[in-house]
C-alpha positions in Angstrom: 38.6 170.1 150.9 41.1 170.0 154.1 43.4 167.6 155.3 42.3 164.2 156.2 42.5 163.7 159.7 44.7 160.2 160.3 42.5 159.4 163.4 38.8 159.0 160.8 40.4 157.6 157.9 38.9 153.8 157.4 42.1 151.8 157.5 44.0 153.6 159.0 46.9 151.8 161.9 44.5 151.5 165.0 45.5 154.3 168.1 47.2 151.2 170.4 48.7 153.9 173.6 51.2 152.2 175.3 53.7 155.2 175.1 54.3 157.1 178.6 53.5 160.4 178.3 54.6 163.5 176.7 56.5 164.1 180.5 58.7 161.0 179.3 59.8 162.5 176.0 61.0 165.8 178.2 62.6 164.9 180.6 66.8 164.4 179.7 68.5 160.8 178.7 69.6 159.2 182.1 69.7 155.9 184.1 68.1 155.8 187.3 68.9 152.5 190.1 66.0 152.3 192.0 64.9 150.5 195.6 62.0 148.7 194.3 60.1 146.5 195.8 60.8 143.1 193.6 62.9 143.2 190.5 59.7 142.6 188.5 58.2 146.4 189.6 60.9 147.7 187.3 58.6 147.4 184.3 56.3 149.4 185.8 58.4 152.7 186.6 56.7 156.0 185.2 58.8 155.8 182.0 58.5 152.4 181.2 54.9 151.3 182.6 53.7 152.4 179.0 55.6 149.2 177.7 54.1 147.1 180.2 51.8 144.9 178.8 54.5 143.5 175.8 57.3 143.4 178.1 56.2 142.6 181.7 55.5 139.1 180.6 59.6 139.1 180.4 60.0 138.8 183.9 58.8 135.4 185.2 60.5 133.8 182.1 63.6 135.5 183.0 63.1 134.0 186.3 62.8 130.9 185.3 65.6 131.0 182.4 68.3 132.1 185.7 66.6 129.4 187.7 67.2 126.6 185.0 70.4 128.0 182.7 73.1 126.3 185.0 72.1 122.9 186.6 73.0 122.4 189.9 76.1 120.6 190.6 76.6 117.0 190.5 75.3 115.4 193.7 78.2 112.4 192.4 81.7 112.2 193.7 84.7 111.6 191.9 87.2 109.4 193.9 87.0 107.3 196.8 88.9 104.9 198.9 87.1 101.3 199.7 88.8 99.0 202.7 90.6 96.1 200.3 90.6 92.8 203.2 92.9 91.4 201.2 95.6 93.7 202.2 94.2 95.0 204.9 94.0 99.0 204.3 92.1 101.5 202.1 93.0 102.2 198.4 91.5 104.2 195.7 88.7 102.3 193.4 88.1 104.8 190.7 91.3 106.6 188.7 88.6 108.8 186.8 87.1 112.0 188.7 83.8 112.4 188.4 81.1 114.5 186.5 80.9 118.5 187.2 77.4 118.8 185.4 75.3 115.3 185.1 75.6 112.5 186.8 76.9 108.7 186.9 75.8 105.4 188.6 78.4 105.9 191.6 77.2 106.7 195.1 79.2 107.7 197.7 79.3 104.5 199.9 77.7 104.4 203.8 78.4 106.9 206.5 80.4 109.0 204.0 79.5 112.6 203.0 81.6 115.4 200.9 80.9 119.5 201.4 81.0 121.5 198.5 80.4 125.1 197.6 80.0 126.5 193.6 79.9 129.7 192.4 77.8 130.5 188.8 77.6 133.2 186.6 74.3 134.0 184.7 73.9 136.7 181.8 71.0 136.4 180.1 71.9 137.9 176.6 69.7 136.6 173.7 65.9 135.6 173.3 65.1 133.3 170.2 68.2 134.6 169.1 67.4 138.5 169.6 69.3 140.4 171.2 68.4 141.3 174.8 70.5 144.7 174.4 68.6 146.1 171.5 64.4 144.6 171.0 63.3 146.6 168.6 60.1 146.9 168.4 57.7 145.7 165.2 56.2 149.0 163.3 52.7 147.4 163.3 51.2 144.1 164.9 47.8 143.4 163.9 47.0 146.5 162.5 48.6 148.4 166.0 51.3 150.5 166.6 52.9 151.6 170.0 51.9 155.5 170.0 51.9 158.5 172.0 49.1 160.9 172.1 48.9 163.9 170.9 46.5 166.9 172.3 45.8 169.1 170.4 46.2 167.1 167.1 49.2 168.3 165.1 49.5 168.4 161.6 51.9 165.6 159.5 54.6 166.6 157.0 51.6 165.9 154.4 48.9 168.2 155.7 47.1 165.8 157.0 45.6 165.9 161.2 46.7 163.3 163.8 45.9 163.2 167.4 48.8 160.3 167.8 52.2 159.5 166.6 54.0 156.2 166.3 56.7 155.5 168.5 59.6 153.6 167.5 61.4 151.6 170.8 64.8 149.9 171.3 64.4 147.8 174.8 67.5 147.5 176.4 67.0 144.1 179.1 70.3 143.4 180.7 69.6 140.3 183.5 72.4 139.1 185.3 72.5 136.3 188.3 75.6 135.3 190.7 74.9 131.8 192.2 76.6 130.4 195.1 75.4 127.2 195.8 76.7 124.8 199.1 75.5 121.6 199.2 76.3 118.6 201.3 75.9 114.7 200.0 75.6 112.0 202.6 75.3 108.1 201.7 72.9 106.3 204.0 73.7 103.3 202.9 76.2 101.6 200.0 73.2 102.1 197.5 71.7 105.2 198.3 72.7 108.8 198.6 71.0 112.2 199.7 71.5 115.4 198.8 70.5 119.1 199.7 71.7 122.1 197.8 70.7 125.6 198.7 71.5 128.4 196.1 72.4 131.5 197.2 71.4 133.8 194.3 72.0 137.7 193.8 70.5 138.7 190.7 70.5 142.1 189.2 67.8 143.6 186.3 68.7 146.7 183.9 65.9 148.1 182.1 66.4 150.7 179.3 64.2 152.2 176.0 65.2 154.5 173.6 62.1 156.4 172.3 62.0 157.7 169.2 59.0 159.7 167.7 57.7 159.4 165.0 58.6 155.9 164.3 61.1 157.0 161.2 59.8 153.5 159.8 56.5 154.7 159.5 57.3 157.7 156.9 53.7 158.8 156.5 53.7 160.4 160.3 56.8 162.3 159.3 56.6 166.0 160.8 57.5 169.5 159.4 61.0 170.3 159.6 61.3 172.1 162.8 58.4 170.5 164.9 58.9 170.4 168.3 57.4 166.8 168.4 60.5 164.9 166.6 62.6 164.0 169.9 64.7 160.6 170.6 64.8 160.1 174.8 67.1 157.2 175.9 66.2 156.4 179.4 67.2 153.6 182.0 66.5 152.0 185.5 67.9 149.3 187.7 67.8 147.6 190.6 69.3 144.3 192.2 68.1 141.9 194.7 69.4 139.0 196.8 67.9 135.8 198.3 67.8 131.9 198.4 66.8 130.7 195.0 64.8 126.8 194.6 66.4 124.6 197.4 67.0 121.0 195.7 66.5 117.9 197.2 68.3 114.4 195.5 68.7 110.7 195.9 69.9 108.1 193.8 69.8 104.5 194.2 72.2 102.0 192.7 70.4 99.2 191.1 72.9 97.0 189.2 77.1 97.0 189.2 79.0 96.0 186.3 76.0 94.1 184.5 77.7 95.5 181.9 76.6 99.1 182.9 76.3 100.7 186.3 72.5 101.6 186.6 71.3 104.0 188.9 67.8 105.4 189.2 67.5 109.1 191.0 65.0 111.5 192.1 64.9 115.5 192.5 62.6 117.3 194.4 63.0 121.6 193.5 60.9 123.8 196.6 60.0 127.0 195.1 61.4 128.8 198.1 63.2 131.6 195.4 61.1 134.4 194.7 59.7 134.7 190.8 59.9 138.4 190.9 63.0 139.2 192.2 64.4 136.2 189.5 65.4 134.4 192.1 63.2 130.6 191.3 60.7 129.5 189.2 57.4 129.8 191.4 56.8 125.6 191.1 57.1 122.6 192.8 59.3 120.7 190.5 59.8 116.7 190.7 63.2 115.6 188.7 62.9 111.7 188.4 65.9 110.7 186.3 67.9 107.6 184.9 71.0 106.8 184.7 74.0 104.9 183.0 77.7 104.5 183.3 80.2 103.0 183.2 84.3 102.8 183.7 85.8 101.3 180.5 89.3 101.9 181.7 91.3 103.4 184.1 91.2 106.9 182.6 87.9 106.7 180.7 84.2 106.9 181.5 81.0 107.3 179.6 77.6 108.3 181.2 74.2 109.0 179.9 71.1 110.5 181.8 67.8 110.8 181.0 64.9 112.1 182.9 61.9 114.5 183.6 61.8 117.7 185.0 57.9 117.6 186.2 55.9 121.0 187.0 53.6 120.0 190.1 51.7 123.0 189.5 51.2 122.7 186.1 52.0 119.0 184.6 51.8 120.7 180.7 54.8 123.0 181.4 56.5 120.0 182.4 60.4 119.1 180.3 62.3 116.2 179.2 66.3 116.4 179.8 69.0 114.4 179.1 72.7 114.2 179.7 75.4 112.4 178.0 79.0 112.5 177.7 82.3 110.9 179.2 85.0 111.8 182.1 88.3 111.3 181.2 91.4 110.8 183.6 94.1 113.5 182.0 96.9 113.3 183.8 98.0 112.4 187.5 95.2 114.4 189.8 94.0 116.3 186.9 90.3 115.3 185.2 88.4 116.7 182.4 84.8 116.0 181.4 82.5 116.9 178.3 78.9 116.5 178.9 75.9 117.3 176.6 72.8 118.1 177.5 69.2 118.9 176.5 66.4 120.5 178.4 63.0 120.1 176.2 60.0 121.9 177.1 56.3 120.6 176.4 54.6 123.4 176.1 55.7 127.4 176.5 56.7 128.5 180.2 55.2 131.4 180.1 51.6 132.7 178.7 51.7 133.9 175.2 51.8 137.8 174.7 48.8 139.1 172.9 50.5 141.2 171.3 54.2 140.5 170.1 55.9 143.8 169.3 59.0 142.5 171.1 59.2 138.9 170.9 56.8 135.5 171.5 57.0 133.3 174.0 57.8 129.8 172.0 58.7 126.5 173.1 62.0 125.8 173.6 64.4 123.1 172.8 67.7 124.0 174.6 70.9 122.4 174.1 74.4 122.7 175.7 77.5 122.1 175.7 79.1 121.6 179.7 83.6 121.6 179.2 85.4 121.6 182.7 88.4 119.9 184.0 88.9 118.8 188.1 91.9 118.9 190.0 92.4 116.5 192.9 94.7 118.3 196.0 96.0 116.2 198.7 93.4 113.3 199.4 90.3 115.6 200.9 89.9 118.3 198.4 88.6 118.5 195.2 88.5 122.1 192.6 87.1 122.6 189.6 86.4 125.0 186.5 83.2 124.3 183.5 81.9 126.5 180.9 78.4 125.8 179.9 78.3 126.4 175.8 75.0 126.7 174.1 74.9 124.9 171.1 71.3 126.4 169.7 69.5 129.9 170.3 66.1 128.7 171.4 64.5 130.1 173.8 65.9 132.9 177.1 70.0 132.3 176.5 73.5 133.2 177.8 76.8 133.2 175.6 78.7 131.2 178.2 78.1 130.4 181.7 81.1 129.4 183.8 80.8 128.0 187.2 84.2 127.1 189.6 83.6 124.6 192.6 85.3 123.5 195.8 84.7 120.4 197.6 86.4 118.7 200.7 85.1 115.3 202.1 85.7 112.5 204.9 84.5 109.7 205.8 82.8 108.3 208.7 83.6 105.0 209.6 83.8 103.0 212.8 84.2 99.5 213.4 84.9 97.3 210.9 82.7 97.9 207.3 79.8 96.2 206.0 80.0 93.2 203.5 78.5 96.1 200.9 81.2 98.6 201.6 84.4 96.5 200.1 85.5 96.4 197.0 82.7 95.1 195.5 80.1 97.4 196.3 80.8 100.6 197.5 80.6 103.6 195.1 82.9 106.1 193.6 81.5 109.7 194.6 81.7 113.0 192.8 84.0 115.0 195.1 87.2 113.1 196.8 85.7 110.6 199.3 88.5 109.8 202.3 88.1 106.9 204.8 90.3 107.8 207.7 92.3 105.1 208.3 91.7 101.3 208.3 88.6 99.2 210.4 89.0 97.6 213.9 88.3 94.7 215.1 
């Protein structure tokens, strides 16, 4: 009786072909940058559009991952100077610089606007804990392997015929992001603030798989000694693109001063003007209604606490739930420091679930970080500042640490003498270094 053939033997792995072709496993080891046309297209180059369908599904939650790993700057300011009539000139209200990431209860004050520019740095490293750098694939997933055909069948260490052979596949998925974000606050009024910010993202996508065949894992497709089919290929492409990411639209209104707690209510509105595919935005229409809490217990201490909604117009389930909560501290002289915690919990996954998980699932995540940074206050109009954002978990798309510096220069615009709501008593203390120019007339 001959050799069973692997292909008719009942229960048997399933043939599941997602291997590129036998051209793939000839051609030499080598990484190729390519001119595609969005980021996303990279997963479907000749050598890799055989991993398509487990990996492809990567790409918009990579997108969304850069898109939400660094929260935009705080749209608060940190200092600013309020007209004191009793001694007729401007002094400063608030010793404690404000908030990089998160915000407080302080708005800027009428007429007055700050400028200020950040730059972020995004590597995406780790998925559920896993390695970006090396996904290895699962040997079988329900009863499927990833496999490369073989005409004519060949025959297996054992004597027995097969017309495929498992694959073994280390995914190499290296996603990096430079952000430079400007943004502008203006206060219309000594309750109410608005704010645009405009990211500036270039992001860049490495895609690499070392091919190994037969899976060694799966000893009963080992070959004869000597067969030409036993090969290892280590192949690579990348490309990078450039583009504005989600422009972001914020208010906040001030509702109560010093009741014991300075209460303000805010409101986000992110356009999904950055293009999924080139992982430069999310692809949705996201409403950020938030709540928030602070308060100045001395002069060189100040606790806040946010909590708030990150809302998916296009799809209300994918919605999250963050919250913020920490204290700025007043160091020493001009210099600042704050620590801020924050959570971003999703409801439900961000991205469909993959059919077939050889890589990784798409879970649910529950992120939480860690935001350390320090401001230094220069002359009375400028404002710089350094954070590192620390995660403190592994769920979900992740980098090891994501620093972001920022500069910030602001004025104010004031003529004629202020309004009742702009002394002392009620005018806010912004984010960056608010400056009145020089006492009221009149």
């Amino acid at each position: 009786m001959g050799p069973a053939s692997v292909t008719r033997r009942p229960g048997r792995v399933r043939l599941f072909t997602w291997v590129a072709s036998a051209a793939l496993l000839l051609s030499p080891a080598s990484e190729s940058p390519l001119q595609a046309a969005e980021l996303s297209d990279l997963f479907r180059t000749n050598f890799l559009k055989g991993l398509a369908p487990p990996l492809a599904p990567l790409a918009p939650a990579l997108a969304n991952a850069i898109a939400l790993t660094y929260p935009t700057a705080s749209a608060s300011s940190s200092v600013v100077y309020v007209f004191n009539p009793e001694v007729g000139t401007y002094e400063r209200e608030n010793p404690v610089l404000g908030p990089i990431i998160g915000e407080r209860a302080d708005t800027i004050g009428r007429g007055q606007f700050n400028l200020a520019a950040s730059y972020s740095y995004v590597h995406l490293t780790s998925i559920d804990g896993k390695d970006l750098g090396s996904l290895e694939n699962r040997p079988t997933v329900k009863g499927r392997v990833i496999a490369l055909p073989v005409t004519p069948p060949v025959h297996l260490r054992d004597g027995r015929l097969t017309n495929f052979l498992p694959a073994r596949v280390v995914a190499d998925i290296d996603a990096k992001a430079h952000i430079v974000t400007p943004q502008i606050t203006y206060g219309l009024t000594p309750r109410l603030d608005v704010n645009l910010a405009v990211p500036l993202v270039r992001s860049t996508l490495r895609i690499g798989a070392l091919v190994q065949v037969p899976d060694p894992r799966l000893p009963e497709f080992a070959l004869p000694p000597g067969s030409g089919l036993k090969m290892s290929v280590d192949r690579a492409v990348s490309d990078s693109a450039e583009g504005i990411g989600d422009v972001l639209l914020r208010a906040k209104y001030v509702l109560v001063r010093d009741r014991p707690f300075d209460i303000a209510a805010g409101v986000g509105l992110a356009l999904p003007t950055g293009a999924v595919d080139d992982l430069r935005g999310t692809g949705h229409t996201r409403v950020q209604p938030n709540f928030i809490v602070s308060r100045l217990l001395t002069a060189w201490l100040q606790p806040l606490l946010n909590a708030g909604l990150d809302i998916d117009a296009d799809a209300v389930e994918r919605s999250s739930v963050r919250w913020t909560a920490g204290a700025l501290a007043r160091i020493r002289g001009p210099l600042g420091g704050a620590l801020v915690f924050l959570g971003r919990h999703e409801l439900s996954e961000q991205t469909e679930k993959l059919r077939l998980p050889f890589f990784f699932q798409v879970e649910r995540n529950d992120v939480v970080d860690a935001s350390v940074g320090a401001r230094y206050q220069f002359g009375t109009h400028g404002v710089v500042a350094a954070n590192a954002l620390v995660p403190l978990n592994r769920s979900g798309l992740r980098a090891e640490v994501s620093p972001t510096v920022e500069i910030a220069y602001v004025c104010g615009v004031l003529t004629a003498q202020p309004a009742a709501g702009d002394v002392w008593s009620a005018v806010a203390r912004p984010h960056c270094l608010t400056l009145c120019r020089g006492p009221p007339t009149g």
